[in-house]
C-alpha positions as a Markdown table, in Angstrom:
| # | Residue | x | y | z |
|---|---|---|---|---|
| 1 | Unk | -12.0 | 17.1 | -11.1 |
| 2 | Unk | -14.0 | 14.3 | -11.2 |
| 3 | Unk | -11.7 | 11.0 | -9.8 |
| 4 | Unk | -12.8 | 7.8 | -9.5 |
| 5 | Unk | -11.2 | 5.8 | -6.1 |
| 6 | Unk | -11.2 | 2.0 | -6.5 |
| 7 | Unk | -11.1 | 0.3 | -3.3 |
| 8 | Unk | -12.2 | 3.0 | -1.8 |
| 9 | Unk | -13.2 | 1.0 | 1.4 |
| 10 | Unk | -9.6 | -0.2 | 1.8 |
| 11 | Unk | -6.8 | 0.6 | 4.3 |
| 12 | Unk | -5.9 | 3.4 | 1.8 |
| 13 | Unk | -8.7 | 4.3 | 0.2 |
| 14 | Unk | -10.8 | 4.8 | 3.3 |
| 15 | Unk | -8.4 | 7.7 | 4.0 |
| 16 | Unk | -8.0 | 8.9 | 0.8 |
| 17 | Unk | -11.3 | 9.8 | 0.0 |
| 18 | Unk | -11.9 | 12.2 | 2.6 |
| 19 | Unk | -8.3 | 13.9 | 1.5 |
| 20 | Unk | -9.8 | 14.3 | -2.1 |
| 21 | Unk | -13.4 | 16.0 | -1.3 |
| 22 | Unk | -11.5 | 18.2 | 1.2 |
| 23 | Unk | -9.3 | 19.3 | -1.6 |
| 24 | Unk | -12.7 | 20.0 | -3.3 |
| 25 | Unk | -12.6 | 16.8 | -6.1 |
| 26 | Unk | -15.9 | 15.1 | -7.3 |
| 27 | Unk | -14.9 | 11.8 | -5.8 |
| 28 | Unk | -17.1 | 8.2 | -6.8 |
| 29 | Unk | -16.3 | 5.6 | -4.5 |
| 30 | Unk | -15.7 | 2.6 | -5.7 |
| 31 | Unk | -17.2 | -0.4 | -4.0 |
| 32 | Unk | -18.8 | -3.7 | -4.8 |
| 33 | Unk | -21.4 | -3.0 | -2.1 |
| 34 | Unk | -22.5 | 0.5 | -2.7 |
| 35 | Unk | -25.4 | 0.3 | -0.8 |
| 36 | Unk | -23.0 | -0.6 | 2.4 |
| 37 | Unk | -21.0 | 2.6 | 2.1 |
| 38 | Unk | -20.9 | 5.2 | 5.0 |
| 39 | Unk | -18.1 | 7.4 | 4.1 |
| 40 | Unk | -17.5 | 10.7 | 1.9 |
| 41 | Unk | -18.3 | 11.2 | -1.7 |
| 42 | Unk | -20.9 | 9.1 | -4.2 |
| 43 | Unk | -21.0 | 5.5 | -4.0 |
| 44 | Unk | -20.3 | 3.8 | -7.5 |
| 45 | Unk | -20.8 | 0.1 | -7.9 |
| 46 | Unk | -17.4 | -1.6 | -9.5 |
| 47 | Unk | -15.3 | -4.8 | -9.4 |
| 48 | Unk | -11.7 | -4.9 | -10.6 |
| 49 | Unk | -12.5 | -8.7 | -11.4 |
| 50 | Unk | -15.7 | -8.4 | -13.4 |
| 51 | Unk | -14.8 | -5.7 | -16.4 |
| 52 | Unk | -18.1 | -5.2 | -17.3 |
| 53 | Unk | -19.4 | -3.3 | -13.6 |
| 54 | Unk | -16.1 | -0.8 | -14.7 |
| 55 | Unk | -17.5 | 1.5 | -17.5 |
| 56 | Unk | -20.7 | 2.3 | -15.7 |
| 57 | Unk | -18.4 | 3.0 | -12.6 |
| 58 | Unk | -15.9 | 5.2 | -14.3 |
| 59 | Unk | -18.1 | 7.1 | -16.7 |
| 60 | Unk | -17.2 | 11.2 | -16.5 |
| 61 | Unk | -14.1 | 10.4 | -14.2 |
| 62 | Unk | -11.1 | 12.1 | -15.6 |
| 63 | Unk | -9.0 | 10.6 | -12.7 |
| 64 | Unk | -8.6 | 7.0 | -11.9 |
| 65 | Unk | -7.3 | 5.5 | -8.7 |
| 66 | Unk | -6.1 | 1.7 | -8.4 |
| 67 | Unk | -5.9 | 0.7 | -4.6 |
| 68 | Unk | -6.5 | -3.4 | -5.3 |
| 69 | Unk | -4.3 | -6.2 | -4.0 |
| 70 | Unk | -5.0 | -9.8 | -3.7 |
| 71 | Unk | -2.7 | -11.0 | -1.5 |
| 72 | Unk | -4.7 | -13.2 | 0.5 |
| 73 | Unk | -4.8 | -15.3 | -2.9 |
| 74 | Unk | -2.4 | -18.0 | -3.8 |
| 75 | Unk | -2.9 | -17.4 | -7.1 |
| 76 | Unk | -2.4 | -13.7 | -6.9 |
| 77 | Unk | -0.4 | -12.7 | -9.7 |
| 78 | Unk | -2.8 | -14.2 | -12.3 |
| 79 | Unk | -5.8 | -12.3 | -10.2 |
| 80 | Unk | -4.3 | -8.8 | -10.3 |
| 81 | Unk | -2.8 | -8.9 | -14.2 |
| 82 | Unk | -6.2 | -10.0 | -15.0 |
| 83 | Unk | -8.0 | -7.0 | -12.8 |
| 84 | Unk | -5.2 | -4.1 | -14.0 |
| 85 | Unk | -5.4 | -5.2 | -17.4 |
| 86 | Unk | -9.3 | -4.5 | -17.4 |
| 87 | Unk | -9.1 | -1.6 | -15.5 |
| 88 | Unk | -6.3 | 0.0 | -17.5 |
| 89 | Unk | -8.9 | -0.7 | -20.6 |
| 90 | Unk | -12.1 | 0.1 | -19.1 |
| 91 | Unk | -10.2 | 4.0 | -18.3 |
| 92 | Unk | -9.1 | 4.4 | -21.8 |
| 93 | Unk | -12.5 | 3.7 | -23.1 |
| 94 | Unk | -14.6 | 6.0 | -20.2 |
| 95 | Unk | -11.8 | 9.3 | -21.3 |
| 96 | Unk | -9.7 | 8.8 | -17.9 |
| 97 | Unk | -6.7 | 11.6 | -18.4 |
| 98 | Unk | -4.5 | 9.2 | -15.8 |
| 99 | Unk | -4.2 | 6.6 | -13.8 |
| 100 | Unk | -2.9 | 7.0 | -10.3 |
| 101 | Unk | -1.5 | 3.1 | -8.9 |
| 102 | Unk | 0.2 | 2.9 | -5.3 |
| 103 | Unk | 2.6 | 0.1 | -5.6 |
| 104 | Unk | 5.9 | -1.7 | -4.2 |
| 105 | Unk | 9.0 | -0.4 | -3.8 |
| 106 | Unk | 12.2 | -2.6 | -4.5 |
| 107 | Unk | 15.1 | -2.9 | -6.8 |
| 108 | Unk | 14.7 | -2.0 | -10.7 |
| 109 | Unk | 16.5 | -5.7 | -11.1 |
| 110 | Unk | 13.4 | -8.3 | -11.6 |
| 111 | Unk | 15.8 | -10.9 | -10.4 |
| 112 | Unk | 15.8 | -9.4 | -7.0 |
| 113 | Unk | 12.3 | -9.1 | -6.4 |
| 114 | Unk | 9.9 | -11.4 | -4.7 |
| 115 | Unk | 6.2 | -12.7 | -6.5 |
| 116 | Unk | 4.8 | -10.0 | -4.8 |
| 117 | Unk | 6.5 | -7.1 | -5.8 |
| 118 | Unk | 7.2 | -8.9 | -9.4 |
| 119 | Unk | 3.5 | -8.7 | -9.8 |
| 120 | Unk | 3.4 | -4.9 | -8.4 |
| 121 | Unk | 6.0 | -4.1 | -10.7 |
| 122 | Unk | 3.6 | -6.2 | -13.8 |
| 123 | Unk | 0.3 | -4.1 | -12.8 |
| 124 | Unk | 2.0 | -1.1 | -13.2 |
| 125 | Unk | 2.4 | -1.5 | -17.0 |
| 126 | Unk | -0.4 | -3.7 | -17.3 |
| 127 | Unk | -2.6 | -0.7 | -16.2 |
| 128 | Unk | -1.3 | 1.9 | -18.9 |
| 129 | Unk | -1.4 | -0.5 | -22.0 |
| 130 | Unk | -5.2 | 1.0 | -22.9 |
| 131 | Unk | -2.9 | 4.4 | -23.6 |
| 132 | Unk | -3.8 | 5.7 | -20.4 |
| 133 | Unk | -0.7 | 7.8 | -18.5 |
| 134 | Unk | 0.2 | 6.2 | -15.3 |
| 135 | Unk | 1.5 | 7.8 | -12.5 |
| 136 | Unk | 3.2 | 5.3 | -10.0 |
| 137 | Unk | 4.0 | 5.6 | -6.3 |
| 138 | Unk | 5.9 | 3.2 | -4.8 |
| 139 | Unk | 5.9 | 2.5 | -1.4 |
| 140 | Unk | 7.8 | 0.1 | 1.5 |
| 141 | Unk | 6.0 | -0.7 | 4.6 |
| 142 | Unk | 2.6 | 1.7 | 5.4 |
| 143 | Unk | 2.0 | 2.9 | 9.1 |
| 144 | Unk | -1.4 | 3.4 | 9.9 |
| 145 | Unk | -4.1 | 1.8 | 11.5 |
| 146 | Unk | -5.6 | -1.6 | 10.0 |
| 147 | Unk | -2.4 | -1.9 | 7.5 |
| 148 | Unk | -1.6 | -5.3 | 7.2 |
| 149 | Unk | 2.5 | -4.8 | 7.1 |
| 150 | Unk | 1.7 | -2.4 | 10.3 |
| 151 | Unk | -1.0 | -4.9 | 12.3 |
| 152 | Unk | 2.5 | -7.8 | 11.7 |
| 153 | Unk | 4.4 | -5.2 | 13.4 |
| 154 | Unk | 1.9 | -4.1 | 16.2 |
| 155 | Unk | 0.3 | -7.2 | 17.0 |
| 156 | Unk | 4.3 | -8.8 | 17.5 |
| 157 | Unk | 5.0 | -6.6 | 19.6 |
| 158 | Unk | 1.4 | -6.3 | 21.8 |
| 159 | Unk | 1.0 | -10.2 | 22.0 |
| 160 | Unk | 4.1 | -11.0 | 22.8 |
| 161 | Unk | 6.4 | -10.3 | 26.0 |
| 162 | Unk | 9.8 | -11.3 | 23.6 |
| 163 | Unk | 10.7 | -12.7 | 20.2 |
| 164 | Unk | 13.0 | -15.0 | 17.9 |
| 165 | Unk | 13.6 | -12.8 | 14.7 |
| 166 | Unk | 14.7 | -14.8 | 11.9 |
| 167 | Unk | 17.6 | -13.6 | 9.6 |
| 168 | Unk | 15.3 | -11.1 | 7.1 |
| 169 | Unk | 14.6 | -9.0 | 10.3 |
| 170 | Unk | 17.8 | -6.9 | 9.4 |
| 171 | Unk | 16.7 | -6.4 | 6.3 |
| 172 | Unk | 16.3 | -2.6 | 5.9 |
| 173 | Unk | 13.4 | -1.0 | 4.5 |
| 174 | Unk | 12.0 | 2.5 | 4.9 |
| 175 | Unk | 8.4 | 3.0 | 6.2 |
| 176 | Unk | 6.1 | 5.7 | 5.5 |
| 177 | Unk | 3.0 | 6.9 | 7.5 |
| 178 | Unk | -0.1 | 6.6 | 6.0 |
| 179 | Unk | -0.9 | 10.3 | 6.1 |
| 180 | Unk | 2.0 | 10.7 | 4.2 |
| 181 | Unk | 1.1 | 8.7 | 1.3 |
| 182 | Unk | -2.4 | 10.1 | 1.1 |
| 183 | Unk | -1.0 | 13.2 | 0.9 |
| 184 | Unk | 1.5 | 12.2 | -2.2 |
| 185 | Unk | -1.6 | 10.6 | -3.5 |
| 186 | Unk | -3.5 | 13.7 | -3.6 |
| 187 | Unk | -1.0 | 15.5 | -4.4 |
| 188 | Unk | -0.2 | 13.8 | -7.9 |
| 189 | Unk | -3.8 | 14.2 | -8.7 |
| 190 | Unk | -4.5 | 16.1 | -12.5 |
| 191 | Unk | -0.2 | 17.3 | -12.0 |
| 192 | Unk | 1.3 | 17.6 | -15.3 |
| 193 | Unk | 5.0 | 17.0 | -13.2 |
| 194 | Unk | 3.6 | 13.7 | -12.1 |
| 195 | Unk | 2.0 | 12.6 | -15.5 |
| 196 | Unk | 3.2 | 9.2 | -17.0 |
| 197 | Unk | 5.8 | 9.6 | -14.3 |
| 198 | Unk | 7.3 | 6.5 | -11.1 |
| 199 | Unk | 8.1 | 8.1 | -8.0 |
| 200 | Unk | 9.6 | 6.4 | -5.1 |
| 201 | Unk | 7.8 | 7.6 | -1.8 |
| 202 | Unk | 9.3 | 6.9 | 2.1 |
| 203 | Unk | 9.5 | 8.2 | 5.8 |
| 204 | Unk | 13.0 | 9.4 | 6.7 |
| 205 | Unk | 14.3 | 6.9 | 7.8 |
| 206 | Unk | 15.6 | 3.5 | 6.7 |
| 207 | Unk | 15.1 | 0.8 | 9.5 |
| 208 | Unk | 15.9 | -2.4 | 9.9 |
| 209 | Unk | 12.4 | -4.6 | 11.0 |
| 210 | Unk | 14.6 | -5.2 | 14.0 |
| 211 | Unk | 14.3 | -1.5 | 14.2 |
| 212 | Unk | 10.9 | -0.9 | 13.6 |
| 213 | Unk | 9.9 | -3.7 | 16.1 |
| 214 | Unk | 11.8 | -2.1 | 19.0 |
| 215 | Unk | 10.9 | 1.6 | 18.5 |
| 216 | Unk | 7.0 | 0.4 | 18.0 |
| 217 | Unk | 7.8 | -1.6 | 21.7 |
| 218 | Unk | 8.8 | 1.6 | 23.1 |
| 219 | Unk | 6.0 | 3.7 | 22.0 |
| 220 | Unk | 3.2 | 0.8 | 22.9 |
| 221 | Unk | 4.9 | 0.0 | 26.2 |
| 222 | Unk | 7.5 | 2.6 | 27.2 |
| 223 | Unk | 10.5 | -0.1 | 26.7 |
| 224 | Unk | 12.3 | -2.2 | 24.1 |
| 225 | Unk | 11.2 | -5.9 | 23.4 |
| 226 | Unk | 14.2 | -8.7 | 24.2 |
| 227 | Unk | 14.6 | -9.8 | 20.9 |
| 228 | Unk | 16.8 | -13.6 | 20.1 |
| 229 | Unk | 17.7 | -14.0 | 16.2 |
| 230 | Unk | 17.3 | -17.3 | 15.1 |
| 231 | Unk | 19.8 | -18.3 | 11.5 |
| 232 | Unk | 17.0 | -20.0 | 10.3 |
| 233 | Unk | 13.9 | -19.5 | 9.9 |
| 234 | Unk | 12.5 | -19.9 | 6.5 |
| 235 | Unk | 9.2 | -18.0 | 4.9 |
| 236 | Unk | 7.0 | -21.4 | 5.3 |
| 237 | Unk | 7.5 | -21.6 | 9.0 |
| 238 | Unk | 7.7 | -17.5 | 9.4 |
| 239 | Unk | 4.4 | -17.1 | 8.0 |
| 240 | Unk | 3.0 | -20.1 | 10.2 |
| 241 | Unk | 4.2 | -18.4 | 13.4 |
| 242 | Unk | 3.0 | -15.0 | 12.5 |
| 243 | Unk | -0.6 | -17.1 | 11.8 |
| 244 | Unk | -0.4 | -18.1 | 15.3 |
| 245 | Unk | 0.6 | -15.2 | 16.9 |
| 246 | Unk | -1.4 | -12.7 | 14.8 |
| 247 | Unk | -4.4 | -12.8 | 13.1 |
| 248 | Unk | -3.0 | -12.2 | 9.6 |
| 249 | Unk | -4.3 | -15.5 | 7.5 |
| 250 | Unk | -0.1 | -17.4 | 6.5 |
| 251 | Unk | -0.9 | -16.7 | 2.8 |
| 252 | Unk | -1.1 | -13.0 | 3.0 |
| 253 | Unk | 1.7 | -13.5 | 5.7 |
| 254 | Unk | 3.9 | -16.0 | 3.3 |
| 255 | Unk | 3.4 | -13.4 | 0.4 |
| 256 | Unk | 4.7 | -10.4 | 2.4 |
| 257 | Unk | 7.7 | -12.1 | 4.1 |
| 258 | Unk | 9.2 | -13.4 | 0.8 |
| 259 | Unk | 9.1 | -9.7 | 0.1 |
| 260 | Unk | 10.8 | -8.9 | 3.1 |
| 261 | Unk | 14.5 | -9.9 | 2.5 |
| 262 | Unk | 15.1 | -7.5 | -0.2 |
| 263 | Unk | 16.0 | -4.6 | 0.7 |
| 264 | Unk | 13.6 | -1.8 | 0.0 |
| 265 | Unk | 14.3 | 2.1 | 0.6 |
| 266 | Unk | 14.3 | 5.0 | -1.5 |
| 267 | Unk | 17.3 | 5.7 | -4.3 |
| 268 | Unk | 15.2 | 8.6 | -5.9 |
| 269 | Unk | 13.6 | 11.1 | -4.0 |
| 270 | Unk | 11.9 | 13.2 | -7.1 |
| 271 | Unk | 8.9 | 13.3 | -5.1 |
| 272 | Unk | 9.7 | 15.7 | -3.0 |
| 273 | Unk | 9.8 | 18.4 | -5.4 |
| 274 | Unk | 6.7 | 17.3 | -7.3 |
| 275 | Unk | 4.7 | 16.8 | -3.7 |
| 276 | Unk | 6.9 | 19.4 | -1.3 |
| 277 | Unk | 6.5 | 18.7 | 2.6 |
| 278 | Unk | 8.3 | 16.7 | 5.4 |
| 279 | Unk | 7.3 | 13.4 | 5.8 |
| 280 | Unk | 6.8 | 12.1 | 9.4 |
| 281 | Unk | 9.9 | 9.9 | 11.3 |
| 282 | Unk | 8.8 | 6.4 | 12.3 |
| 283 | Unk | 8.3 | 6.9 | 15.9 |
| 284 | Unk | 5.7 | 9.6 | 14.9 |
| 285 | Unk | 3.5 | 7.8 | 12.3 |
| 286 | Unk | 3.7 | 4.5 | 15.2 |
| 287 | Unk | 2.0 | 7.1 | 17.3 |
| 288 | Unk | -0.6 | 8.4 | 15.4 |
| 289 | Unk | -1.3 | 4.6 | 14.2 |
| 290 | Unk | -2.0 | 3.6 | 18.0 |
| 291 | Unk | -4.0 | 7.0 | 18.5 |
| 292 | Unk | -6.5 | 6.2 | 15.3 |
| 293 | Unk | -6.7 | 2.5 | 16.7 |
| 294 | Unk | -7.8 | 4.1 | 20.4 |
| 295 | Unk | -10.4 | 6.2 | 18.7 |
């Protein structure tokens, strides 16, 4: 089939696109700089944010994936109901059979989620109101290399010899490696099971970030970090410290941590007999992250 990958340079879409031409798909690689573009399949010039670039960028695609997020925005949720509603329109109009969108996982209850998954949860049915079936994964925290939830979690742990945790650290969530979603995103590719259909997608496991934090200390350095929780801590000041110990900018880290005391793990594991194959425990999908960072 012919499928059409926006942001295909992204954390996810860099991997994805290799997946889909091995599985033998025509794949056009959406990009705003074409002409930059090194990797596998045809370069296709495309912005989520200007609707006109999408109908030249989509036309003969019968597969459409949307990989965007805007996190680093303050204004974010206007940005990305503005950029699924256009792409969601621009697919109807170019023929697209569905639309594949990798989103947040969380509770059904809108009450309970923060803006970030509230506007994950809003893109999803922003991008099917051209007509266009959507199929949904939902995921918690992605392991893999260059992941911004993952570089919190590595670069904690690499820069610093021990850590206050505030109180959303025992939150419990439930991680999923990044081969592991590209393979669920493949798999859902043109399969009438997975049409017009929300899956929820995870590792194993569900872990606490205390949890995570330790077993990614044990496989960077062989030992568990001395952790000290702190009652308060709120997302202003979290997402200050995490500026100044790690090099993700405090508006993308603000947005996530208000995220990050709801509790997010899989209720419905459908998936699993629409995509069939074992996903990979924490500790392993920690280890092939490090190994694709040493290469």
């Amino acid at each position: 089939m012919r499928v059409l990958v926006s942001g295909a340079t992204g954390f996810v879409g860099r991997r994805l696109v290799p997946a889909l031409v091995d599985a033998g798909h025509d794949v056009l690689a959406m990009t705003r700089r074409p002409e930059r573009y090194e990797g596998p399949g045809t370069p296709v010039e495309g912005d989520v944010t200007n609707p006109s670039s999408l109908e030249t960028a989509m036309a003969g695609a019968e597969i459409a994936y949307y990989l965007v997020h805007s996190l680093d925005e303050d204004d974010f949720e206007e940005t990305e109901a503005r950029s699924a509603r256009a792409f969601g329109e621009a697919a109807a109009a170019a023929g697209v059979r569905q639309i594949i969108f990798l989103g947040g996982l969380g509770p059904e209850d809108a009450d309970k989620l923060s803006v970030h998954l509230r506007s994950r949860r809003a893109v999803e049915s922003l991008l099917g109101e051209g007509g266009v079936p959507v199929t949904v994964l939902r995921a918690a925290v992605v392991v893999g290399d260059g992941g911004i939830s993952w570089e919190i979690t590595r670069q904690l742990v690499e820069n610093l010899p021990a850590m206050v945790v505030p109180q959303w650290a025992s939150t419990k969530t439930q991680p999923i490696a990044l081969d592991d979603v590209v393979r669920y995103l493949v798999g859902v590719a043109g399969n009438e099971q997975a049409s017009g259909k929300v899956f929820e997608i995870g590792g194993p496991e569900a872990l606490t970030y205390v949890d995570m934090l330790q077993i990614a200390s044990e496989v960077i350095h062989g030992r568990r970090i001395p952790l000290a929780p702190v009652p308060v801590l709120t997302p202003g000041l979290s997402s200050r410290w995490l500026a100044f110990v790690t090099d993700v900018d405090a508006t993308t880290g603000r947005n996530l941590i208000d995220s990050m005391d709801v509790e997010v793990i899989v209720t419905d594991d459908t998936v699993r007999e629409v995509v069939p194959f074992e996903p990979l425990s924490y500790r392993d999908a920690v280890e092939r992250a490090m190994a694709e960072r040493a290469r």
